[in-house]
Legacy VTK file of the C-alpha trace (Angstrom):
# vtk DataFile Version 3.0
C-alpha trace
ASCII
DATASET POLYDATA
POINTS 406 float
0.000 0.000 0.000
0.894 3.507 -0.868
1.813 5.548 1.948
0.582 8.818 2.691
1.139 12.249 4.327
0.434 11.246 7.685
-0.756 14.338 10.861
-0.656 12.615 14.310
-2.190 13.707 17.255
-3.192 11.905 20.446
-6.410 11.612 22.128
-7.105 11.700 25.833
-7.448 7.903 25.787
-3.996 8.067 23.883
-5.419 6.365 20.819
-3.131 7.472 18.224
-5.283 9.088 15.352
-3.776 9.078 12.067
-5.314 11.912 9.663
-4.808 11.578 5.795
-6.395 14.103 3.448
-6.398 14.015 -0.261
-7.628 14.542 -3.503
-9.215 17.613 -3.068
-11.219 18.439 -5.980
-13.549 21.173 -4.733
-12.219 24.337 -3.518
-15.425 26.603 -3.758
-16.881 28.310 -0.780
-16.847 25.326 1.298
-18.079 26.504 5.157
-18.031 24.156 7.704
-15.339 21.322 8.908
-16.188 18.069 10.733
-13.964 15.156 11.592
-14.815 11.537 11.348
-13.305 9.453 13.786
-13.711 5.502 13.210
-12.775 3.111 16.172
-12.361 -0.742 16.374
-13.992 -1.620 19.483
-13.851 -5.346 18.911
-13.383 -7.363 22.072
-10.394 -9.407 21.448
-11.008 -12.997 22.108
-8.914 -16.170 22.828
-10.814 -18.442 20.045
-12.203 -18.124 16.418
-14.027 -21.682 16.906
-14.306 -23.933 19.650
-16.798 -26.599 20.471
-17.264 -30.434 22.065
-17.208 -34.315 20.393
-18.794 -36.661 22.089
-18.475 -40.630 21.715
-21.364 -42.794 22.433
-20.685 -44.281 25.341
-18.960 -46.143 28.529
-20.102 -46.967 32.139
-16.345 -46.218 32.510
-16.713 -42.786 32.145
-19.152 -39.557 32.986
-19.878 -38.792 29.232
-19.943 -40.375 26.360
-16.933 -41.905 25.062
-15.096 -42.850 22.194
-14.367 -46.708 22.847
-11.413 -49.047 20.910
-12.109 -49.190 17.235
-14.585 -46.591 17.914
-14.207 -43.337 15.923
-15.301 -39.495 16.074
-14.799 -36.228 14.099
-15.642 -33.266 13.300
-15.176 -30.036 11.365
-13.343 -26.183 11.945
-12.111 -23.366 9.966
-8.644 -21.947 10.115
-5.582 -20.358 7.962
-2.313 -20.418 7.862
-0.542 -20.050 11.650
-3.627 -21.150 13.665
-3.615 -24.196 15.061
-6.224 -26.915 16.680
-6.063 -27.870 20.624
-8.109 -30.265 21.701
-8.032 -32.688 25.126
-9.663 -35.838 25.846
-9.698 -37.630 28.572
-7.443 -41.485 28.624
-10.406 -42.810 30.413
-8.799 -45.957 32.105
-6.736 -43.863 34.407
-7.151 -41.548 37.439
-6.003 -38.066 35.857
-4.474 -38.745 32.382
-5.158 -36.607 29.340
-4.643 -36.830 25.249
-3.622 -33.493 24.124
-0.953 -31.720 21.760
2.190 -29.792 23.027
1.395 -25.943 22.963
-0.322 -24.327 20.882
-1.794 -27.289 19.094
-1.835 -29.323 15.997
-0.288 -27.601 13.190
-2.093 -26.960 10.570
0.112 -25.618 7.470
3.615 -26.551 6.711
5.955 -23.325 6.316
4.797 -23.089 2.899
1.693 -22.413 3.861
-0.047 -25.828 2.595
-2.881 -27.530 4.581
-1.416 -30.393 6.060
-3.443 -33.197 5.668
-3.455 -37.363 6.530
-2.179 -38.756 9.490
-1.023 -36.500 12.484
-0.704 -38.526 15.514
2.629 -38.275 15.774
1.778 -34.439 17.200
-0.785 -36.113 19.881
0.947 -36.571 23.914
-0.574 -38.200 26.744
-0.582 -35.918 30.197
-0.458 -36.674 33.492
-2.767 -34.057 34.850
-1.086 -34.223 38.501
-4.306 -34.089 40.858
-4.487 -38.295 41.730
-1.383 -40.264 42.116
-1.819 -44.353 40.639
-4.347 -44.924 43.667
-6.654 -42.490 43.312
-5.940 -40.167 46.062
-5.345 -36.698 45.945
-1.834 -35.098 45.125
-1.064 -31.308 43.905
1.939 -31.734 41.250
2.396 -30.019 37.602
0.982 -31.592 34.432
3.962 -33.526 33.005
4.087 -36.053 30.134
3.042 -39.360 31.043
6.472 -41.162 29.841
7.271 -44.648 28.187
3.154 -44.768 26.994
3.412 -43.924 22.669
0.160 -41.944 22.129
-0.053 -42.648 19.000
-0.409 -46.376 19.499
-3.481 -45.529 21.064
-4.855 -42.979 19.285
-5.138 -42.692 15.381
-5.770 -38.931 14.340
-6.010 -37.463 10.693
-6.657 -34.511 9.144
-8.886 -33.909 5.526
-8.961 -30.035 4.118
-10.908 -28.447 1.429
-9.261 -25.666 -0.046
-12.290 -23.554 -0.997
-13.999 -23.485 2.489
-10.407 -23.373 4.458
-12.293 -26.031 6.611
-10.739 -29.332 7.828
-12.263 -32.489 9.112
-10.668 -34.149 12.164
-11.060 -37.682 12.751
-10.141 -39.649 16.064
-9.911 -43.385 16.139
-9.490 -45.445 19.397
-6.918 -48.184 18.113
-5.842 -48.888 21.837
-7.636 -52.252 21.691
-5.219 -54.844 22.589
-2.787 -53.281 23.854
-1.445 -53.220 27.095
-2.981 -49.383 27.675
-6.619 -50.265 25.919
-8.726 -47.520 27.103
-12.019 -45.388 26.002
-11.360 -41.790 25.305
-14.140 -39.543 27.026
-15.502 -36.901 25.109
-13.688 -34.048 24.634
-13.338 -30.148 23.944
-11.184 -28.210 20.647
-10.368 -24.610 19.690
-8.539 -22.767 17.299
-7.143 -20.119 18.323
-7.753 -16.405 17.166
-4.349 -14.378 15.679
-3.972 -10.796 16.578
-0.626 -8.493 14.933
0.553 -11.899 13.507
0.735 -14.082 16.593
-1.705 -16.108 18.238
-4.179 -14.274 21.140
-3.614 -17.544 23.310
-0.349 -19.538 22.827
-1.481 -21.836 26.157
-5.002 -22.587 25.325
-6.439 -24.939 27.923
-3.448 -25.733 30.017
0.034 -24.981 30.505
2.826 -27.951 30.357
4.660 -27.867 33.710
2.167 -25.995 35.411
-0.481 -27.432 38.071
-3.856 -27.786 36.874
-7.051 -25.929 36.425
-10.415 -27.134 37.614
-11.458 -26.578 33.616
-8.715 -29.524 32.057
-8.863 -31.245 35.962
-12.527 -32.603 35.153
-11.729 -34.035 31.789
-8.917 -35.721 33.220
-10.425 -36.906 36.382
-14.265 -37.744 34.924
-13.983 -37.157 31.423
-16.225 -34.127 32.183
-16.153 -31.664 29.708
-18.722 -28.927 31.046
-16.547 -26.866 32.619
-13.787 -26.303 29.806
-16.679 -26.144 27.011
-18.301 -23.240 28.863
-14.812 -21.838 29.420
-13.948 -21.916 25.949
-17.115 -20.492 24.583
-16.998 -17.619 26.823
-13.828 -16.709 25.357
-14.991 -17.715 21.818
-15.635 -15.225 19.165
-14.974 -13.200 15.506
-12.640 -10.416 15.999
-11.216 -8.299 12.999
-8.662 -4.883 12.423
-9.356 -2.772 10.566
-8.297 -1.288 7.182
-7.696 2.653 6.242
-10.936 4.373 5.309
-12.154 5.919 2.108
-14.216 8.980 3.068
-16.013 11.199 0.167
-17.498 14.311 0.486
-20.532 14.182 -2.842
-23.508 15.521 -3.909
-26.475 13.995 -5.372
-28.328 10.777 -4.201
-26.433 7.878 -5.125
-23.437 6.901 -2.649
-20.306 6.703 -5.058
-18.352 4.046 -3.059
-21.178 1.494 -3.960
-24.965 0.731 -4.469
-26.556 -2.108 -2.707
-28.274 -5.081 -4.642
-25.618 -3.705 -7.677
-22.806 -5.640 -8.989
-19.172 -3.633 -7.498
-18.399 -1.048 -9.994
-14.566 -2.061 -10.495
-13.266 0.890 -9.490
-11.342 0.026 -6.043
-14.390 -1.259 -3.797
-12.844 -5.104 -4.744
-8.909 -4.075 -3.417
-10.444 -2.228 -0.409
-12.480 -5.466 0.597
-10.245 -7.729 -0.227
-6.457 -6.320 0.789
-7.470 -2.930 2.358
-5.893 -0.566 -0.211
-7.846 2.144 -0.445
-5.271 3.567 -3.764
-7.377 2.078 -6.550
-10.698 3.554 -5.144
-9.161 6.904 -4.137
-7.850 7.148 -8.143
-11.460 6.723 -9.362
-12.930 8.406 -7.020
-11.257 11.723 -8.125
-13.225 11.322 -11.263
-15.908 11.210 -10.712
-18.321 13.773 -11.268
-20.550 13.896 -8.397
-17.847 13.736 -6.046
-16.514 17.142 -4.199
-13.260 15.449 -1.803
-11.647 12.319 -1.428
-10.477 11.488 1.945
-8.055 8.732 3.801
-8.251 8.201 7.060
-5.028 6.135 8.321
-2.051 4.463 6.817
-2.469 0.711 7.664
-4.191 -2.206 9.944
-6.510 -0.600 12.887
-6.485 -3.397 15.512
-8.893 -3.390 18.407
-8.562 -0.795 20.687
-7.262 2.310 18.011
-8.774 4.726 15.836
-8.467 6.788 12.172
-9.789 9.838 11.831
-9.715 12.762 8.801
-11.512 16.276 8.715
-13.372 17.068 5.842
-14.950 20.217 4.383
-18.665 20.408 3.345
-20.833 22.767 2.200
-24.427 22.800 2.615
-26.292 20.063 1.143
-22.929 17.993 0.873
-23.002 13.608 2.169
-20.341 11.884 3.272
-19.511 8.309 2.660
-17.025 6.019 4.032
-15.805 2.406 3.882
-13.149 0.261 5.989
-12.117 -3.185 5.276
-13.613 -6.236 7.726
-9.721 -7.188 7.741
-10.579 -10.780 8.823
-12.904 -11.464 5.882
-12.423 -12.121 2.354
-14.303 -9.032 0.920
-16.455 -7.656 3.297
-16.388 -4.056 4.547
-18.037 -1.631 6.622
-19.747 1.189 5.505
-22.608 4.198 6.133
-25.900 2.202 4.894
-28.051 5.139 5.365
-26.469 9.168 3.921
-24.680 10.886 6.009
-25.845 15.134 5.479
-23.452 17.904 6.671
-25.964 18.754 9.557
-25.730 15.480 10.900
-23.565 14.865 14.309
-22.778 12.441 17.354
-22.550 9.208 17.276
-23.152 7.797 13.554
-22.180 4.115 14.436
-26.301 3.267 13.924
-25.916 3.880 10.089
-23.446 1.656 9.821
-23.402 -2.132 8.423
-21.467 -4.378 7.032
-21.631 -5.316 3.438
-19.618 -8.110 1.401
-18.341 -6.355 -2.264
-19.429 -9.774 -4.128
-16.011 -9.904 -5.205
-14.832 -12.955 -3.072
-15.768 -16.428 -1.601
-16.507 -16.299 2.168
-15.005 -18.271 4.586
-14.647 -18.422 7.949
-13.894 -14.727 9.376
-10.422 -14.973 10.862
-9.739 -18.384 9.902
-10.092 -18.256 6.476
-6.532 -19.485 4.494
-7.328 -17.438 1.294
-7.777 -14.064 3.723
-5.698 -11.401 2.869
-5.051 -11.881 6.741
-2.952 -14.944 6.196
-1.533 -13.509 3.018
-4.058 -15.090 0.837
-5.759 -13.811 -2.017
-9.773 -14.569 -2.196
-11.046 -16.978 -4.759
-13.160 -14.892 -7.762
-16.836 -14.531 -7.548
-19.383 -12.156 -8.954
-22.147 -11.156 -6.827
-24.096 -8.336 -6.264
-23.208 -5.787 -3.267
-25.172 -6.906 -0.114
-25.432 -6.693 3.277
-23.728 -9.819 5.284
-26.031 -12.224 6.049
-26.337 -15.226 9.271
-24.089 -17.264 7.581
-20.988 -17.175 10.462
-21.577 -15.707 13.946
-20.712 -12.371 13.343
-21.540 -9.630 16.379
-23.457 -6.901 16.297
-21.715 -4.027 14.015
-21.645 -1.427 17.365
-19.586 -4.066 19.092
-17.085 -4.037 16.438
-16.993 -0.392 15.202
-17.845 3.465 16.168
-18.054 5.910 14.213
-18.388 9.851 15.082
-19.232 12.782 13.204
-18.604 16.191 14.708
LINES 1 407
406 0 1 2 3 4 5 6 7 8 9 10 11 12 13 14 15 16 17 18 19 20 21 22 23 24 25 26 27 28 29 30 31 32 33 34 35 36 37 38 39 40 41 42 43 44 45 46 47 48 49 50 51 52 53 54 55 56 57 58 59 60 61 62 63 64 65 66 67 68 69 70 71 72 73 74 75 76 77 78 79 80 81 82 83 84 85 86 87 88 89 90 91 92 93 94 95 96 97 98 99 100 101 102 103 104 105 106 107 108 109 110 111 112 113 114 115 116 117 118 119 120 121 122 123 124 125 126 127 128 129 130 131 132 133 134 135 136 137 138 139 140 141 142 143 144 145 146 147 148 149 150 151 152 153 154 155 156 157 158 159 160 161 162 163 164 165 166 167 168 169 170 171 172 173 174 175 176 177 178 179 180 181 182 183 184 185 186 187 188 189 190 191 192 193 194 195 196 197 198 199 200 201 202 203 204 205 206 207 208 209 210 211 212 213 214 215 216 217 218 219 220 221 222 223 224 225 226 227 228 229 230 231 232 233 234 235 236 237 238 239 240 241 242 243 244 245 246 247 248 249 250 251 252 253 254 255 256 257 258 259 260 261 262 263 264 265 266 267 268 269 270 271 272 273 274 275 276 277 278 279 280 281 282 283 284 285 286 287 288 289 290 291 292 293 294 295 296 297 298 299 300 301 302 303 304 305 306 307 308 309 310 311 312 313 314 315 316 317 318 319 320 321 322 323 324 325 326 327 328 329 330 331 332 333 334 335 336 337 338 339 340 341 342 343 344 345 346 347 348 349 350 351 352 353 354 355 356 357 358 359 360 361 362 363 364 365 366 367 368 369 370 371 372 373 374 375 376 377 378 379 380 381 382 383 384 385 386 387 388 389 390 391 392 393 394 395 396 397 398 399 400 401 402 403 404 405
């Protein structure tokens, strides 16, 4: 992306507000001056997905369980640097646990290619450190269980399809016969979110070397996975940055940036959806007739917690418009829905939705390998300009964005 002539000043919050202007093609008797400020407000959470499997079960354990030659799977999004954790519990002990080292299973080899087929070799059984051999209580840290080969007991494999970024995970009990047969109980998985290029929880469920948590303590005891389920879903959700932000000052009744129910117009909506370069839409924007002043407000990704804002000139009877990448999507972006009149002020963040430019194939927000977010580029599609629909659980736009116009 193109950088620009950058103004910084600092708010009382210390937000650091990055003010671009441009492209000014009006310079009549323009007589008032407002500033848009755009914030991400998106609560940052641990996971993108998480969830339970369940087997169909033992007397041998509290829940259902996945018994020898018994299998279970089941399906979750992610791109390239996320990774799967999941825990189970090896029911015929007092406090033993399947799980991966930290963070979990990877996913994508350094190439960035789905890694698919058999992955049991990342799988390690725990000793969870609350019961010794007996049963009774004891207070020591989780540490490998040693000279026990997980994956002689537990078969797992991974299937991937490319154009929905989701993979299929399959567990198979193959601990019949052996000298450690066992069931598996049911179990609990999530994929982490990634924030600035790392992941927002590197530890997720339990930390190797550390004692216990009553969350991981239950599946390892009972096979119990209440607790950690409603742990993980509390601290389950879609988060996105942010991209810079087109603004226009215009006339007229149509919104230049885009028109709902209408295919995208070519003219920079796709590369602002899809990468966040507002350049290409800037450049067209400058011709067009109807338009008055282009506007950028900031110079790269807006993660939660920051803001962008610009100060633009209007005359009477002038609109605004402005768009900002969904950063963990494929082409979505938000946008005014309803026009935005130089007498308007406050808090605008109630005309605001979030639209997809038709331009590229959903998947998963934030987990989603052909995201520009994991360096991807969006497979081609042609669809009208729309508002996002139910599809994924997306919050409500005010808990994700605010925007102010004074």
């Amino acid at each position: 992306m193109k950088k620009h002539t950058i103004k910084i000043s600092l708010l009382a919050s210390a937000a650091v507000l990055f003010t671009v202007a441009s492209c000014r093609k009006d310079k009549n008797n323009a007589n008032s001056q407002k500033t848009i400020t755009i914030t991400n407000t998106t609560p940052v959470k641990d996971f993108v997905e998480s969830g339970a499997f369940y087997g169909v079960g033992s007397a041998q354990v509290q829940l259902p369980a996945v018994l020898p030659g018994q299998s279970v799977n089941f399906k979750f999004s992610a791109g390239k640097t996320q990774s799967l954790m999941f825990a189970t519990m090896y029911g015929a002990s007092k406090d033993w646990f399947f799980a991966t080292g930290q963070p979990g299973i990877k996913l994508f080899d350094n190439n960035g290619k789905a890694i698919t087929g058999d992955v049991s070799a990342q799988m390690k059984l725990w000793d969870n450190g609350t019961k010794d051999t007996s049963g009774a209580a004891e207070s020591k840290p989780i540490t490998m269980v040693p000279n026990v080969n997980p994956a002689q007991l537990m078969n797992v494999t991974l299937a991937y399809d490319d154009a929905s970024s989701v993979f299929t995970l399959t567990i198979t009990n193959i601990s019949g016969g052996t000298a450690n047969e066992t069931p598996f109980s049911s179990g609990v998985w999530a994929v982490s979110n990634v924030l600035g290029g790392a992941l927002v929880n590197a530890t997720p469920f339990f930390t190797p070397g550390a004692m216990s948590n009553p969350e991981i303590t239950d599946i390892a005891q009972m096979g119990n996975v209440t607790k950690l389920l409603a742990k993980a879903t509390a601290n389950t959700g879609i988060i996105t940055g942010l991209s810079p932000a087109v603004v226009v000052v215009y006339s007229g009744n149509v919104n230049p940036l885009f028109e709902l129910g209408k295919a995208d117009k070519g003219q920079g909506l796709k590369e602002l959806s899809q990468f966040g370069n507002p350049d290409v839409l800037m450049a067209a924007l400058k011709n067009t007739s109807s338009v008055k002043s282009v506007y950028v407000a900031g110079t790269g990704p807006v993660p939660p917690g920051q803001s962008i804002s610009t100060t633009v000139t209007m005359a009477p009877g002038d609109k605004i418009a402005y768009a900002t990448m969904f950063g963990y999507s494929n082409d979505w972006f938000f946008a005014n829905e309803q026009e935005i009149t130089s007498t308007k002020t406050g808090d605008i963040t109630a005309q605001t939705a979030i639209f997809q430019s038709g331009t590229g194939v959903d998947q998963f927000p934030g987990a989603g390998n052909h995201q520009a977010l994991f360096g991807g580029i969006p497979q081609n599609e042609s669809l009208p300009v729309n508002k996002i629909g139910s599809t994924y659980p997306v919050p409500m736009t005010n808990e994700l964005i605010k925007v102010t116009f004074n």
